[in-house]
C-alpha positions in Angstrom: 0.5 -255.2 -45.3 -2.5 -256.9 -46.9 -5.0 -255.4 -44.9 -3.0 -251.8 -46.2 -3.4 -252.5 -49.8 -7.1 -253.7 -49.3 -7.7 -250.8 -47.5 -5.9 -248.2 -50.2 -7.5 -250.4 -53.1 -11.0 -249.9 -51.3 -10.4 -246.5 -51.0 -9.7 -245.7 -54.9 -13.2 -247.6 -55.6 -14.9 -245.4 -53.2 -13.5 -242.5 -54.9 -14.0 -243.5 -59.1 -17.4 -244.5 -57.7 -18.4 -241.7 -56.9 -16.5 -239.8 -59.9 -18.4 -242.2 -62.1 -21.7 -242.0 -60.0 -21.6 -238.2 -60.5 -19.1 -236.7 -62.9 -18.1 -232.7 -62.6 -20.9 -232.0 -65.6 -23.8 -233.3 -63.3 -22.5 -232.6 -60.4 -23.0 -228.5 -61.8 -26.2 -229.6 -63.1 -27.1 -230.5 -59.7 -25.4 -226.9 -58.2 -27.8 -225.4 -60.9 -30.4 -226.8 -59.5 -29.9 -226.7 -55.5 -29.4 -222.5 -56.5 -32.4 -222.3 -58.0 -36.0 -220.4 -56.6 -37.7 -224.1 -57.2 -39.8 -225.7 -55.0 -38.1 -228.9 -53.7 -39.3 -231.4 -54.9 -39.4 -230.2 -58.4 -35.3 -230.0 -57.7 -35.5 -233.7 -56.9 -37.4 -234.5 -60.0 -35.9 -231.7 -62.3 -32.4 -233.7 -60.9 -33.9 -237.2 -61.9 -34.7 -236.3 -65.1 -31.6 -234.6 -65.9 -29.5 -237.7 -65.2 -31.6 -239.8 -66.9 -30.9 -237.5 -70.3 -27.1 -237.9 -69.2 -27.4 -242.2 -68.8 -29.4 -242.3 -72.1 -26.7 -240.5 -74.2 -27.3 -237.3 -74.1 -23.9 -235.1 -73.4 -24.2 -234.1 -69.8 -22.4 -230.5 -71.0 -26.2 -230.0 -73.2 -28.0 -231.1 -70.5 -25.6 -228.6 -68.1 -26.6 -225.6 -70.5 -30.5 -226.7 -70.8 -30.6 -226.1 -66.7 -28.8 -223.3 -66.4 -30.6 -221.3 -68.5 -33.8 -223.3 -67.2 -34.3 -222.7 -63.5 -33.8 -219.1 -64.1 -37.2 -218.5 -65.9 -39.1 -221.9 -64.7 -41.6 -221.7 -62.0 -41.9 -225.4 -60.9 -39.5 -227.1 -63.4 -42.2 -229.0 -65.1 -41.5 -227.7 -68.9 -37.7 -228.4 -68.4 -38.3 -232.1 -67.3 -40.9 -231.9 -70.7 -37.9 -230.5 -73.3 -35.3 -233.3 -71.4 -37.7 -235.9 -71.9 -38.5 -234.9 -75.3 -34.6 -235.2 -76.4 -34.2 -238.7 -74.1 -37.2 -239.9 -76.7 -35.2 -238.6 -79.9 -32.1 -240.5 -78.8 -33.7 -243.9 -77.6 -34.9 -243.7 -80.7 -31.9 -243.2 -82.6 -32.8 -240.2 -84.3 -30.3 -236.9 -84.7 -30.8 -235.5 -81.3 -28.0 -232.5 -81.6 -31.2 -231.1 -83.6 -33.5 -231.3 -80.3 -30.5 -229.9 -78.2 -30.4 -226.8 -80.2 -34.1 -225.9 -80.6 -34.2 -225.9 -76.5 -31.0 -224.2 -76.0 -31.9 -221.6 -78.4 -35.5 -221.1 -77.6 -33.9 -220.7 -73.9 -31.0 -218.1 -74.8 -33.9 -215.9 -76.8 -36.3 -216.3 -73.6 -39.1 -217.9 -75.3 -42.0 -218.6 -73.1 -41.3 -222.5 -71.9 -44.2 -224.0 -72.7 -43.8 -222.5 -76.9 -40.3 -224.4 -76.4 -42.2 -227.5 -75.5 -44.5 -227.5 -77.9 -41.9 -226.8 -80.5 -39.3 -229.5 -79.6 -42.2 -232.3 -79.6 -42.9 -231.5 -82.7 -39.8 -231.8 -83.7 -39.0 -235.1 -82.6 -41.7 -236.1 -84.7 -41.0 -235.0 -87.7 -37.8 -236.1 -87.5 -39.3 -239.7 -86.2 -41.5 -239.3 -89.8 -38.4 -238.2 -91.6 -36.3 -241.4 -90.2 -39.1 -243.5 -91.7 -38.6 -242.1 -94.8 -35.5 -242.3 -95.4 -35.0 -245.9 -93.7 -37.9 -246.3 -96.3 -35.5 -245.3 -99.8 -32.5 -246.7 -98.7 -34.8 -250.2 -98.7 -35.4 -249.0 -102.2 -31.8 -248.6 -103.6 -30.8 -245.5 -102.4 -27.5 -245.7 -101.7 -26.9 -245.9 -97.7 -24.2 -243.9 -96.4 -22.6 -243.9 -92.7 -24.6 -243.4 -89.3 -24.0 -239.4 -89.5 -24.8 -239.2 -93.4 -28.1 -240.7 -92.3 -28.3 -238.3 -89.8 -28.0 -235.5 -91.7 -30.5 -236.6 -94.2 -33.0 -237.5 -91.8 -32.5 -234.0 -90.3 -32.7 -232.4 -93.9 -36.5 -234.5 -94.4 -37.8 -232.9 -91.2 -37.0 -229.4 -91.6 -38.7 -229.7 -95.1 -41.7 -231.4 -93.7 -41.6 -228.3 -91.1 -41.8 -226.0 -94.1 -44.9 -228.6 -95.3 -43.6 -230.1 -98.0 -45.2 -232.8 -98.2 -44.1 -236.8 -97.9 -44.6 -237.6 -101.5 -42.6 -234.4 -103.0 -39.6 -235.6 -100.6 -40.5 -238.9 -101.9 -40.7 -238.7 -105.2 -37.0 -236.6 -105.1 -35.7 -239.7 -103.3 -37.0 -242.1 -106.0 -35.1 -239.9 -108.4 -32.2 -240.1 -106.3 -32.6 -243.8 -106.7 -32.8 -243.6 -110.3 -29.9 -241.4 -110.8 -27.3 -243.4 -107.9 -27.1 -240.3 -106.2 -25.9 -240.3 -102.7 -27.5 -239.8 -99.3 -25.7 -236.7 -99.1 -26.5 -235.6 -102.2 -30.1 -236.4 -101.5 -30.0 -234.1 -98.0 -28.5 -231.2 -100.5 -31.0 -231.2 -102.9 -33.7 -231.5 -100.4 -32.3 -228.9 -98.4 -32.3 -226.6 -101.7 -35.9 -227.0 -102.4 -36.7 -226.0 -98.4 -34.8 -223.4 -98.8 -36.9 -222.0 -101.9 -40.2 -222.4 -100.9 -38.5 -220.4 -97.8 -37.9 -217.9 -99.7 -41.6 -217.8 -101.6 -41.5 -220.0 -104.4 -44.1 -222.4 -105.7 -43.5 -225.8 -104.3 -43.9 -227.4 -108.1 -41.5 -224.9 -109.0 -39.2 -225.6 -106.1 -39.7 -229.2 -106.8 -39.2 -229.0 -110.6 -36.1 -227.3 -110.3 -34.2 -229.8 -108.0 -35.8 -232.2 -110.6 -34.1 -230.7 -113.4 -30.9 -230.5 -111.1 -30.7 -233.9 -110.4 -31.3 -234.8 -114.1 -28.2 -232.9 -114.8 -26.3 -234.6 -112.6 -25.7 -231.2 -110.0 -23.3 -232.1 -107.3 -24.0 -231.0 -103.6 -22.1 -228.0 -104.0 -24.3 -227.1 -107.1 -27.2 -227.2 -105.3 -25.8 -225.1 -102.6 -24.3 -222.7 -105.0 -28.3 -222.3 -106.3 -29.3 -221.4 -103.1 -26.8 -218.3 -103.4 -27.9 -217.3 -106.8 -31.2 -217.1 -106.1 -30.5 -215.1 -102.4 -28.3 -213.1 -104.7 -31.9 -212.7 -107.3 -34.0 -211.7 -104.2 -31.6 -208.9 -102.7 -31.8 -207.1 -105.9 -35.8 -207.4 -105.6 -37.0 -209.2 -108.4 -40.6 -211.1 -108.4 -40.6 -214.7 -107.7 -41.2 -215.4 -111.9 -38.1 -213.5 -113.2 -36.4 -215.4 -110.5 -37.8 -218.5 -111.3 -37.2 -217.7 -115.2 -33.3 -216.7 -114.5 -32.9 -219.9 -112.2 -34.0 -221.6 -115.1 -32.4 -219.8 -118.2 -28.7 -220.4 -116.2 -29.6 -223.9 -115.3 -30.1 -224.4 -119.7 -26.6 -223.0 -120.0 -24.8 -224.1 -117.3 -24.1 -220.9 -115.3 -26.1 -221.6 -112.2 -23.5 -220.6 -109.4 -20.9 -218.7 -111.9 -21.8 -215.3 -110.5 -23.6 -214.4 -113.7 -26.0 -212.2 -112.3 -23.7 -210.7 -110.4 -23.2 -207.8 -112.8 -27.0 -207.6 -114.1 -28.6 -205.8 -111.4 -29.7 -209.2 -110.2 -28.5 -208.8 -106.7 -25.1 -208.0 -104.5 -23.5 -209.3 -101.8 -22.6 -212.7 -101.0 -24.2 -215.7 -99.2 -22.0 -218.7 -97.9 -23.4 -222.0 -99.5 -23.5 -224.9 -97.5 -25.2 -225.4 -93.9 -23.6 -222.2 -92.5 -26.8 -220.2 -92.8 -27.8 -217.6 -89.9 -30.5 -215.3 -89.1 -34.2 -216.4 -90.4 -32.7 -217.8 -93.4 -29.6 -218.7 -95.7 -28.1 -221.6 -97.9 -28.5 -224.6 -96.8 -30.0 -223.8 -93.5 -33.9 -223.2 -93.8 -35.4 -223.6 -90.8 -35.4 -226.1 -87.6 -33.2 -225.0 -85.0 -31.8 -222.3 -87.7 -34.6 -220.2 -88.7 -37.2 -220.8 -86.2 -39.5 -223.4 -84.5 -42.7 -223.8 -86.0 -43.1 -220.2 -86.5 -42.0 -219.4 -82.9 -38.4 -217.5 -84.0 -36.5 -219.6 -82.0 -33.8 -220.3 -84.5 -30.5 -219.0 -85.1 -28.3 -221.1 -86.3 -28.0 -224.6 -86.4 -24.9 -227.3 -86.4 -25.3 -230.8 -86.9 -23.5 -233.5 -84.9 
């Protein structure tokens, strides 16, 4: 009877081993692979890498969707062992990785050549490595620090405005501010997100900058800023030049009608933009650039989501 239940017990090890060992995500990751036109031992490398991006975090369903869409346009497997290893870096070093995730997976669905999407997601992880240090860098200062994901999100924010080349001091000295004024991480990643989205859209950077100044000194909540980002879409749809814009912006900023729709009636622009991070296309609110308006120029964007 012992020997039985040794036997049975021995049996159910065998069998969550191997369900552990290799669960159903990498065990299609591994289909994905056998299927493909590689050459074999870039499958057994290709394989290696993918579930070492699997053990170091990264969700095995991401890694599943990376493949797939992989091995269909890879020659020897090479670049996609490059993008994995690339988003394995981003998450041993504790920076947002959904970011890198979404730059490959999009840059793959839109059949951009694999070595751009290389190129592109290194340079994302570092920018967002140099936007981690800055922020790691205010919150030493005072700035108020918020949970893991806030810090996420704001670190994310910093590198898609160094990707538009704002530069460190600009994002600095609006983080200083932020100190000054006890404004929030969150707030922070809004109004930084704001002034990306601007010099997006053509403005000045001291004019971008100098707005989101004058925001903050006014006390605008994140929701403000967003709602800026709509009036001035709202400004560019009806075609005015970059100094009435920047004139309007200011003159409803003075009387406290930024967001109120007041242009809405003054041939100023139609339409509707969602605020917020819900932006699609090459640009929108709250979403200008990295892995939702493009890669470095590449036009790899289309969307973004943060997680």
């Amino acid at each position: 009877m012992k020997i039985k239940i040794l036997l049975v017990m021995l049996g159910l090890l065998l069998v969550y081993g191997i369900s552990a060992a290799e669960p159903r995500d990498l065990a299609e990751i591994r289909t994905a692979i056998d299927k493909s036109a590689l050459p074999g031992e870039s499958k057994t490398t290709l394989f290696k890498r993918a579930s070492e991006a699997v053990s170091a975090g990264i969700p095995a369903s991401d890694v599943s969707v990376i493949i797939s869409r992989g091995v269909l346009k890879s020659k020897d497997g090479k670049a996609l062992e490059e993008t994995l290893g690339a988003a394995i870096t981003a998450k041993e070093k504790g920076l947002p990785v959904r970011p890198v995730l979404d730059r490959i997976e999009q840059g793959l669905a839109k059949g951009v050549p694999p070595e751009r999407i290389v190129a592109a997601t290194k340079q994302l992880v570092v920018k967002l490595s140099t936007a981690d240090a800055i922020v790691s860098n205010l919150g030493k200062s005072g700035l108020k620090a918020g949970e893991q994901k806030e810090k996420g999100l704001a670190v994310h924010s910093v590198a898609r405005a160094l990707e538009k080349s704002i530069p460190e001091d600009v994002i600095n000295n609006l983080g200083q501010k932020s100190i000054t004024k006890g404004a929030s991480l969150s707030r922070l990643s809004a109004t930084i997100d704001t002034m990306a989205f601007f010099v997006e859209m053509g403005m000045n950077l001291d004019q971008a900058s100098g707005l989101m100044m004058k925001a903050m000194d006014k006390g605008y909540s994140e929701g403000e800023m967003f709602m800026m980002q709509k009036d001035m879409s709202d400004m560019m749809r009806g075609k005015s030049n970059m100094n009435d814009v920047m004139k309007n912006m200011d003159t409803m900023m003075n009387r406290g009608t930024m967001g109120s729709g007041a242009m809405g009636g003054k041939g100023m622009g139609g339409g509707s933009t969602s605020p917020g991070a819900h932006g699609s296309g090459s640009s929108g609110p709250g979403n200008p650039g990295m892995g939702g308006s493009g890669m470095g120029g590449s036009g790899m964007g289309g969307g973004h989501r943060h997680k």
